[in-house]
C-alpha positions in Angstrom: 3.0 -70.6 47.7 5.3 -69.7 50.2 8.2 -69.6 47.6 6.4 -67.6 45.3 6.0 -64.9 47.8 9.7 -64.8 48.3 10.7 -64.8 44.7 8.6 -61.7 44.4 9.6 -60.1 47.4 13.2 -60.7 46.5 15.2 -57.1 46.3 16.9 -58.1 43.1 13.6 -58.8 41.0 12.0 -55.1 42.2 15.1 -53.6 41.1 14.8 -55.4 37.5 10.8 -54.0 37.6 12.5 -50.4 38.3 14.9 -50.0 36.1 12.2 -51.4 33.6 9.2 -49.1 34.4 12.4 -45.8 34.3 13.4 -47.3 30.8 9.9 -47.6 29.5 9.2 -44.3 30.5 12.5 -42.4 29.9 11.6 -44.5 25.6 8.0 -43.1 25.7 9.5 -39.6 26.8 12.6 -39.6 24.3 10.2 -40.5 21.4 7.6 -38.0 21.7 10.0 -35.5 22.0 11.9 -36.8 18.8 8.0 -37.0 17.4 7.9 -33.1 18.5 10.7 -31.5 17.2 10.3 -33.3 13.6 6.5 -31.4 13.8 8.4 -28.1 14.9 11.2 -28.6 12.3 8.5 -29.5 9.5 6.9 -26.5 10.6 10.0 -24.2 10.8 10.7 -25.0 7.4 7.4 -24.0 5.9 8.1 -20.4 7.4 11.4 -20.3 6.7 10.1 -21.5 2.8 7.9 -19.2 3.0 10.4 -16.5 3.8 12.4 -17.4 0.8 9.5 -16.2 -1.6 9.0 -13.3 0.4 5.6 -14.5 1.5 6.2 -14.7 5.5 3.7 -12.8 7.4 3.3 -10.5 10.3 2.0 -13.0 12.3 4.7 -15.4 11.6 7.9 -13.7 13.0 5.4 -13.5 16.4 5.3 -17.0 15.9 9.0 -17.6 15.3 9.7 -15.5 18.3 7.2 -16.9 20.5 6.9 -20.4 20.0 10.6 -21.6 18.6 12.6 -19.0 20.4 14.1 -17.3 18.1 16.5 -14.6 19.4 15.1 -11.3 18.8 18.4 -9.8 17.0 17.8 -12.4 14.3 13.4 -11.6 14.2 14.9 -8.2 13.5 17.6 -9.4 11.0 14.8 -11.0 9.3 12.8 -8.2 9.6 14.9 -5.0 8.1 15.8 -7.8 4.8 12.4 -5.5 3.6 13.5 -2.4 4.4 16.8 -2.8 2.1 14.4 -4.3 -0.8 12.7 -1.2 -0.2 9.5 -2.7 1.4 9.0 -0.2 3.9 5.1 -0.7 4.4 5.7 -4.9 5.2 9.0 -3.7 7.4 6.7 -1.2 9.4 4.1 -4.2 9.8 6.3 -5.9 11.1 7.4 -4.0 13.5 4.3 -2.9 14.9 3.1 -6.7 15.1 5.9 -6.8 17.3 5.8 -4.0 19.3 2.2 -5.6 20.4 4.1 -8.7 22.3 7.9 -7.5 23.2 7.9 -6.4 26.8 11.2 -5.6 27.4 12.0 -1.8 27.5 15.3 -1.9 25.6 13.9 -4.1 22.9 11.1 -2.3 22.8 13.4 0.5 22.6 15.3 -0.9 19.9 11.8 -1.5 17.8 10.6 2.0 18.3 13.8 3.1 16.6 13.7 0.6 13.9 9.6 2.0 13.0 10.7 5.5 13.0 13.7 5.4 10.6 11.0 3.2 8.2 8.9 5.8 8.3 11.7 8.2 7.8 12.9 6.2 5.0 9.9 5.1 3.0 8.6 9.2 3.5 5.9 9.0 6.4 7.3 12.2 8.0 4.8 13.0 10.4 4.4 9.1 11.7 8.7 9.5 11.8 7.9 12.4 14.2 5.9 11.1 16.3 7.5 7.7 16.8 10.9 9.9 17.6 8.9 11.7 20.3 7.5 9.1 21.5 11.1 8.0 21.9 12.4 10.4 23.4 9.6 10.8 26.5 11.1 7.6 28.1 14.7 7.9 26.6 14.9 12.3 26.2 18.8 11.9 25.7 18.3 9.6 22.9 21.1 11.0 20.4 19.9 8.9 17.2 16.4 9.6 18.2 17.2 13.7 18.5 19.0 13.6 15.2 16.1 12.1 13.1 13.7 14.1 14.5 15.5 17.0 13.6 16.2 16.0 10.4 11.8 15.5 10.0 11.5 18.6 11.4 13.5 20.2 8.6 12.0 18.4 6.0 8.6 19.7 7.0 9.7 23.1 7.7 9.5 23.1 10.9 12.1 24.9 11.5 11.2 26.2 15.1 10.5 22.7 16.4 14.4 22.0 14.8 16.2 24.8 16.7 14.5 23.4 19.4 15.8 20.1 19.1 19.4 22.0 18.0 19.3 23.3 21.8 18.7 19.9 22.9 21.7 18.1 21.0 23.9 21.4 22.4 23.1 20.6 25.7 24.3 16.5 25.4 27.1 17.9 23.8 27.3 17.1 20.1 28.6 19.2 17.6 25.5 20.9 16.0 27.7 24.0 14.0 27.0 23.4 10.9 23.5 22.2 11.7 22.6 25.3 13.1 23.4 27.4 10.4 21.8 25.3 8.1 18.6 25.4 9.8 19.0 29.4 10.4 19.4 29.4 6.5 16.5 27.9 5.6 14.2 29.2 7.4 15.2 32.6 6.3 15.0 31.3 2.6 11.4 29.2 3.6 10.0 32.5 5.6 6.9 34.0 3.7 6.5 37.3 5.2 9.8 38.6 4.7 10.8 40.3 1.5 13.5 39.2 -0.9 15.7 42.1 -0.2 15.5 41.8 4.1 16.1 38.2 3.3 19.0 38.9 0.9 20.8 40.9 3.4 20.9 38.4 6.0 21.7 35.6 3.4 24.6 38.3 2.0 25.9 38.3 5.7 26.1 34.5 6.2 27.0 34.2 3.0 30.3 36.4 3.3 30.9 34.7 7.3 30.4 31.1 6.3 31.2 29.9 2.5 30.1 26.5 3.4 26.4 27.3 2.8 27.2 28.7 -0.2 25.7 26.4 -2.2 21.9 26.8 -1.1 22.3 30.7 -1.3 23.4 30.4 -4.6 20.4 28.1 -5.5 17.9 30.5 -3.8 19.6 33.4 -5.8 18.9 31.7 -9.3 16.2 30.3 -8.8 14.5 33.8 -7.4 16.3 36.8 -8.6 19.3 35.8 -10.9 20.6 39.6 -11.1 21.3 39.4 -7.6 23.4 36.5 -7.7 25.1 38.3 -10.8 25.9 40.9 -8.7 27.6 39.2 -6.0 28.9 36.2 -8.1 32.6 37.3 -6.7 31.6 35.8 -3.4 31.2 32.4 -4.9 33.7 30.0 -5.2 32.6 29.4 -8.7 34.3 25.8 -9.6 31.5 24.1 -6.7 28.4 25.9 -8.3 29.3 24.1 -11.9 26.5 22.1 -12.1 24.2 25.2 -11.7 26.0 27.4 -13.8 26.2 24.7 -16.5 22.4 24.2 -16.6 21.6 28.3 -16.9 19.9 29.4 -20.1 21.8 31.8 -22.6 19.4 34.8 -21.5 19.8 34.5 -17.9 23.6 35.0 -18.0 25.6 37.9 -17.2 27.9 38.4 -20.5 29.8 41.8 -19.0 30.8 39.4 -15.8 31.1 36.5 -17.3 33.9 38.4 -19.6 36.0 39.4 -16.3 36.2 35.6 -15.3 38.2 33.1 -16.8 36.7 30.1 -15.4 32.9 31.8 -16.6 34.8 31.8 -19.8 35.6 28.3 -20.2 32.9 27.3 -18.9 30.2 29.0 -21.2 32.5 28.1 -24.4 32.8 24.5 -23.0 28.8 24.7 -23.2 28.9 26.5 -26.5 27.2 29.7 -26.0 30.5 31.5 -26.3 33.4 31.1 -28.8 35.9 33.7 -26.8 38.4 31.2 -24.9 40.7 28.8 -26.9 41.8 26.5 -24.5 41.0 25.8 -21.0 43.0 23.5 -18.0 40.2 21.7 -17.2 40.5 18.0 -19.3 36.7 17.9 -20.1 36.2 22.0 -20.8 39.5 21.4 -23.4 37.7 19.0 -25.3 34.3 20.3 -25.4 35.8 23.2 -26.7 37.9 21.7 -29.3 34.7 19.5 -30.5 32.7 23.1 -30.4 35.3 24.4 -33.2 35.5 20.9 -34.8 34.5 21.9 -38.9 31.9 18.8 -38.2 30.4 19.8 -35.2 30.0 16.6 -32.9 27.4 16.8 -30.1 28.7 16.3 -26.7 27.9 17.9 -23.5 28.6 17.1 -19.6 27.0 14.9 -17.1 27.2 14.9 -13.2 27.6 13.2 -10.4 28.0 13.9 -6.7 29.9 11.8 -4.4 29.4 12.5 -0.1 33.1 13.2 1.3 31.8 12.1 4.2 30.5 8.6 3.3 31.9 8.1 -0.4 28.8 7.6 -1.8 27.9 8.3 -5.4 24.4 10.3 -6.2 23.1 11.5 -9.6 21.2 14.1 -7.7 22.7 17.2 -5.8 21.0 17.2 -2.4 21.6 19.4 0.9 21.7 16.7 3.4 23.3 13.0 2.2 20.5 10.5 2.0 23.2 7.9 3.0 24.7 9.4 6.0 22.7 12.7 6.1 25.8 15.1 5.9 24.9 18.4 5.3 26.8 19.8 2.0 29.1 17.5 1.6 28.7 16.9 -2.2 31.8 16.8 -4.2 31.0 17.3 -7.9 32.4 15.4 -10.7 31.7 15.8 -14.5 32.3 13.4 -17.3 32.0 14.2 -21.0 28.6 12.5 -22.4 26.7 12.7 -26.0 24.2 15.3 -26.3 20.8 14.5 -25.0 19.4 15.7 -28.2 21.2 12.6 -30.1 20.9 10.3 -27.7 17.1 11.2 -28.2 17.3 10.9 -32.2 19.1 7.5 -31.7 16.6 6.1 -29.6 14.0 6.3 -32.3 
């Protein structure tokens, strides 16, 4: 009895029991976490899965962020994959899900931004406003913020609330120029009470001071009272207004000024309404010309592009303000020679 008492009160056999019970436990610990992170990375896979078809919910990148710890720059990543498919409504979901559990003021930040240029970009103006706003009443020097909102403010002619932001941009320094003018254009061109002819004489004046914002004067002009844009055409530096001058039916052109301009001549022979210039410089007015006095008249005509010479990118669509970059008036034009519409048309049946 008395040696069984010593064998198990002997150091070395509770040392054994020790390092067994530590083993035991340190198994039974290793294997349930082994047994836990398959379950997380079966269940990681059925989001990301998910994902793949384009089926992941709200919900889920909550869940990815929450429970697996997914670094918020890559919830985000995931996230703005809809806004470049064009899925702005499951982008701004998202976001808001998120919004509801991110605490942490930059990120949150961060979001805010993201769900205002969504709305921007899917055409949710007023919710674009008043996500920027919202912005800027905890960050008020928020450049990016500043320059959406008054970009929305512009677009819904809001023109006072975008001087006002103008001021604001002044003040943090940045060069707002051109932005000023622009906005001082437009809302003389967008103003109802004024007349057409108090409203010409300021647009004359900025017109003759500033030749960059030709190009919206000269639209107003023809679209409202093509005599007056006649009238000055001289201030116009003619070769950047093509498109518009291309597109003008027969009756609304001036043939007495069109005859004291060679370009006008070109042009409008180019386009077939004339037959009074021979040859022209330009590549694509030469041709169109020569095909125009072809004995077998072949239909051809001219198509556009416009390309931002601030960003390079190529638009069908002449529009004030880059929707790439958001320049203001920085379309290049280029032409191409095409078939006419009118046999493309026929061949088509």
């Amino acid at each position: 009895m008395d040696s069984l008492v010593l064998e198990y009160r002997d150091p070395l056999f509770g040392i054994i029991i020790f390092f067994i019970l530590i083993f035991t436990i340190s198994f039974i610990t290793y294997s349930f976490s082994l047994y836990k992170e398959k379950i997380a990375r079966k269940d990681y896979r059925k989001l990301l899965k998910r994902f793949e078809i384009g089926k992941l919910k709200e919900e889920d990148y909550v869940h990815l962020y929450k429970t697996y710890n997914l670094p918020f720059d890559s919830i985000i990543l995931l996230a703005s994959s809809f806004v470049h498919k064009g899925d702005y409504n499951k982008a701004i979901s998202v976001y808001l899900t998120l919004l509801e559990h991110v605490t942490d003021r930059v990120k949150k930040e961060e979001l805010l931004e993201l769900l205002g240029t969504t709305y921007f970009k899917g055409g949710f103006m007023q919710r674009a406003k008043e996500i920027f706003i919202k912005i800027l009443k905890f960050s008020p020097r928020n450049t990016q913020a500043l320059k959406y909102l008054l970009i929305v403010n512009e677009k819904l002619k809001d023109y006072k609330s975008a001087n006002e932001i103008i001021d604001c941009l002044d003040e943090i320094g940045e060069d707002i120029q051109k932005d000023k003018l622009f906005i001082e254009t437009l809302s003389i061109i967008n103003n109802p009470i004024e007349s057409f002819e108090l409203k010409s004489k300021k647009l004359d004046v900025i017109l003759k001071n500033n030749p960059s914002i030709q190009r919206l004067i000269a639209k107003y002009y023809i679209e409202n009272n093509k005599k007056h844009f006649w009238d000055i055409i001289d201030y116009f530096d003619l070769k950047k207004l093509i498109d518009l001058l291309w597109y003008l039916d027969y009756k609304d052109i001036n043939l007495k000024k069109v005859s004291k301009n060679v370009f006008l001549n070109e042009l409008y022979t180019a386009k077939g309404y004339l037959n009074t210039a021979k040859h022209s410089d330009d590549f694509v007015f030469d041709i169109l010309i020569a095909l125009n006095n072809h004995e077998h008249k072949i239909p051809a005509t001219v198509d556009f592009e416009f390309i931002c010479s601030s960003c390079k990118h190529v638009h069908p669509i002449f529009d004030n303000r880059c929707p790439n970059c958001h320049s203001i008036l920085t379309f290049d034009i280029k032409y191409h020679l095409t078939k006419d519409l009118i046999e493309r048309n026929q061949s088509l049946q």
